[in-house]
Backbone as a printed PyTorch tensor [residue, N CA C, xyz], in Angstrom:
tensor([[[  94.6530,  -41.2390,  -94.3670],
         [  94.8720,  -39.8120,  -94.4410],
         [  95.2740,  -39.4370,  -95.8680]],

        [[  94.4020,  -38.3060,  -96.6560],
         [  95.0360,  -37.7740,  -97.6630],
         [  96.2050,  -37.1210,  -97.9700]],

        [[  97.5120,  -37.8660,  -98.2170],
         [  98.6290,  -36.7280,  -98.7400],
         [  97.9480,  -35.8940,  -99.4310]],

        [[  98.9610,  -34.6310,  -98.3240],
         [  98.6900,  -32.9540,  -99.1910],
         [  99.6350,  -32.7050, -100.5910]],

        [[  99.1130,  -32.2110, -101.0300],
         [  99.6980,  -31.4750, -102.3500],
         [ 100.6430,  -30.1310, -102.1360]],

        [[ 102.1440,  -30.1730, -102.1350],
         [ 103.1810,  -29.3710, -102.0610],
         [ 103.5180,  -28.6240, -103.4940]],

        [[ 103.9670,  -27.3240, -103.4230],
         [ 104.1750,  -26.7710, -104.7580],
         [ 105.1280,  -25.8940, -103.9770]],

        [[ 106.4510,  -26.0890, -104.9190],
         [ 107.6320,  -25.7450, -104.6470],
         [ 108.3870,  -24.6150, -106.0230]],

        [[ 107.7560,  -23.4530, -105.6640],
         [ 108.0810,  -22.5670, -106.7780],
         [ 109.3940,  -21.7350, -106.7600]],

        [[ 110.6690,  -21.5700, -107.5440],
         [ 111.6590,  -21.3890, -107.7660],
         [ 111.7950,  -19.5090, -108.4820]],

        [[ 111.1220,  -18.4510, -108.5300],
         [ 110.9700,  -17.4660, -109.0880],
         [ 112.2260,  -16.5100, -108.7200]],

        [[ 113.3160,  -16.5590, -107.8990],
         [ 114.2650,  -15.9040, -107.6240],
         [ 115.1130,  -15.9020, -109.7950]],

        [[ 115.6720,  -14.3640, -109.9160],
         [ 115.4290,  -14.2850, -110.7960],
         [ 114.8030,  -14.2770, -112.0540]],

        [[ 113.7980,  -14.5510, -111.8220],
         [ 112.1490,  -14.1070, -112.6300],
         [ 111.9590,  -12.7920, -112.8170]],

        [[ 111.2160,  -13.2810, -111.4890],
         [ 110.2790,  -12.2290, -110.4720],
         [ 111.0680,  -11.4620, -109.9860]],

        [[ 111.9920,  -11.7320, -109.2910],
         [ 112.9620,  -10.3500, -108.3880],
         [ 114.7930,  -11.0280, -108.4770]],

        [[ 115.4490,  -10.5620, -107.8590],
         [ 116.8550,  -10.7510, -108.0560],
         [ 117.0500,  -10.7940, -106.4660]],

        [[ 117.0990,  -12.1310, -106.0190],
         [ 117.3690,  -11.8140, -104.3730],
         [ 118.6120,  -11.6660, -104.1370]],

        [[ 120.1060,  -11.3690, -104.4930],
         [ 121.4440,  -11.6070, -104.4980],
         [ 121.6680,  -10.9170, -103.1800]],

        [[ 121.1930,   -9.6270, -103.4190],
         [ 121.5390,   -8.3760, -102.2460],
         [ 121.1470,   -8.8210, -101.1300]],

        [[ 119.6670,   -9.6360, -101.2890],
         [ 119.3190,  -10.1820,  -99.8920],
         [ 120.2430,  -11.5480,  -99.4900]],

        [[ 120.4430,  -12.3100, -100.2120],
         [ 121.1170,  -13.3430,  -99.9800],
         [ 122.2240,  -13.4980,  -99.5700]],

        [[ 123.1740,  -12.4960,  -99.8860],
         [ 124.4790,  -11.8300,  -99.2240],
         [ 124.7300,  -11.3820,  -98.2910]],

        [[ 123.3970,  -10.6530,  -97.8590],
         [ 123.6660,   -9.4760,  -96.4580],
         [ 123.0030,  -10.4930,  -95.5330]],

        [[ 122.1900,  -11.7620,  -96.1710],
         [ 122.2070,  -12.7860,  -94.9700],
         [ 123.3240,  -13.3240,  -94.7810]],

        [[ 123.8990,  -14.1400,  -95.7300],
         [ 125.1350,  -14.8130,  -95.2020],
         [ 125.8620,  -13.6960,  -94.8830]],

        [[ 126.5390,  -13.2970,  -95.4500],
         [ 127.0470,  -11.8540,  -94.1320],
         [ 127.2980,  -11.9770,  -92.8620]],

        [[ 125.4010,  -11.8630,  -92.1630],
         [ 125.3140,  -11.5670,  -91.0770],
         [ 125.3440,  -12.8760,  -90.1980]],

        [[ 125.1970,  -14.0080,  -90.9770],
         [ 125.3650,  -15.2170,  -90.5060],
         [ 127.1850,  -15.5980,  -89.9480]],

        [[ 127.6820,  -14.8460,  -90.8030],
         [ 128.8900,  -15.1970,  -90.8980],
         [ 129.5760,  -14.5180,  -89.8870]],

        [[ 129.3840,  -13.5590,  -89.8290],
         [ 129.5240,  -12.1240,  -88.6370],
         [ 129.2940,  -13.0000,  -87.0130]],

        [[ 128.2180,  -13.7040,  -87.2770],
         [ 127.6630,  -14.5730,  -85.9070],
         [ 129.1960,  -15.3730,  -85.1900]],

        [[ 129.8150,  -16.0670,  -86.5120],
         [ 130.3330,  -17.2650,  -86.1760],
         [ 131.3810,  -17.1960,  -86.1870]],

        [[ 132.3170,  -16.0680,  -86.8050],
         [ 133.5390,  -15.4990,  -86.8100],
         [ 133.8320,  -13.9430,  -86.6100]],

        [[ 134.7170,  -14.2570,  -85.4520],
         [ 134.9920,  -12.3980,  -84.6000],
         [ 135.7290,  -11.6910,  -85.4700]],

        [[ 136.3790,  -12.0440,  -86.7820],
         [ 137.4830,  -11.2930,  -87.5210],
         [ 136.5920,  -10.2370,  -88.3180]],

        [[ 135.1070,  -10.3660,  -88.3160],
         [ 134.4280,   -9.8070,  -89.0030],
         [ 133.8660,   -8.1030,  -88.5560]],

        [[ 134.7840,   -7.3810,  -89.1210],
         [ 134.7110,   -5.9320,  -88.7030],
         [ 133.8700,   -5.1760,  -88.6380]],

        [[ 132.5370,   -5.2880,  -89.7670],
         [ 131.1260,   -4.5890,  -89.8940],
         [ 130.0790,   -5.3830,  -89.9850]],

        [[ 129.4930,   -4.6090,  -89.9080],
         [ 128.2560,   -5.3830,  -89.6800],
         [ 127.0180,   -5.7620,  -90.9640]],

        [[ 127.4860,   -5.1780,  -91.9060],
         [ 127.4250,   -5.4650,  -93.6940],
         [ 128.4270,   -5.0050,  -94.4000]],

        [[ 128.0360,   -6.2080,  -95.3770],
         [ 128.8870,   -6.0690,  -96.2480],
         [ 129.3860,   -4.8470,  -97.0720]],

        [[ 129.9390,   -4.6850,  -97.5940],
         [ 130.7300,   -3.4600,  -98.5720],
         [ 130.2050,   -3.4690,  -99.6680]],

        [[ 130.0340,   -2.2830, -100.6800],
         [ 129.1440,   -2.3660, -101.5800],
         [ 130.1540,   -2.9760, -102.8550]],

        [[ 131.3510,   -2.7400, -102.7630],
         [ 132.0020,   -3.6520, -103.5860],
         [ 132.1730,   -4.9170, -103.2930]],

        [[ 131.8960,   -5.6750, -101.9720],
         [ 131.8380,   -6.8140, -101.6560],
         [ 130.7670,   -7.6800, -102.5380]],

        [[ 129.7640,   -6.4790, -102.1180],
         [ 128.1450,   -7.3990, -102.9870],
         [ 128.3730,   -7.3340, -104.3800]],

        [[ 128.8080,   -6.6230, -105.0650],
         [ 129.0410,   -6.5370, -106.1810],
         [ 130.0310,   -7.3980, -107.2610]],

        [[ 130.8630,   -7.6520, -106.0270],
         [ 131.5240,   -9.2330, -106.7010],
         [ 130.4790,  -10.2470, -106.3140]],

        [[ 129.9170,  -10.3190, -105.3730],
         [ 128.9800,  -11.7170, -104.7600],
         [ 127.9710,  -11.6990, -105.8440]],

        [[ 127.2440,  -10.4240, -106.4950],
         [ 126.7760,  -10.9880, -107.0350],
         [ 127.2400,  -11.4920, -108.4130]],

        [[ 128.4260,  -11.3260, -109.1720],
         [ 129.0530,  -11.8020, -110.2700],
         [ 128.6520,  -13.1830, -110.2810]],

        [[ 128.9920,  -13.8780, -108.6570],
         [ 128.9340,  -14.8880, -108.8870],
         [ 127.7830,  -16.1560, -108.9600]]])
């Protein structure tokens, strides 16, 4: 059998800035797994430190 050929392209910050998306996933992931979590997204000053980092 011929191994296939994989291409594993990295363009986050290139091409687009996924932070906002990447946040309001974990977020909502997080929201899943712990009840202390009051809304249902994040705060816009929340994302705004998340994305500092």
């Amino acid at each position: 059998m011929k191994q296939a050929i994989i291409y594993a392209l990295d363009f986050d910050g290139v091409i687009c800035d996924s932070a906002l998306e990447t946040g309001v996933s974990g977020w909502k992931a997080a929201a899943k797994i712990w009840d202390d979590f009051t809304t249902s997204l994040p705060s816009k000053d929340f994302s705004d430190k998340f994305r500092q980092v």
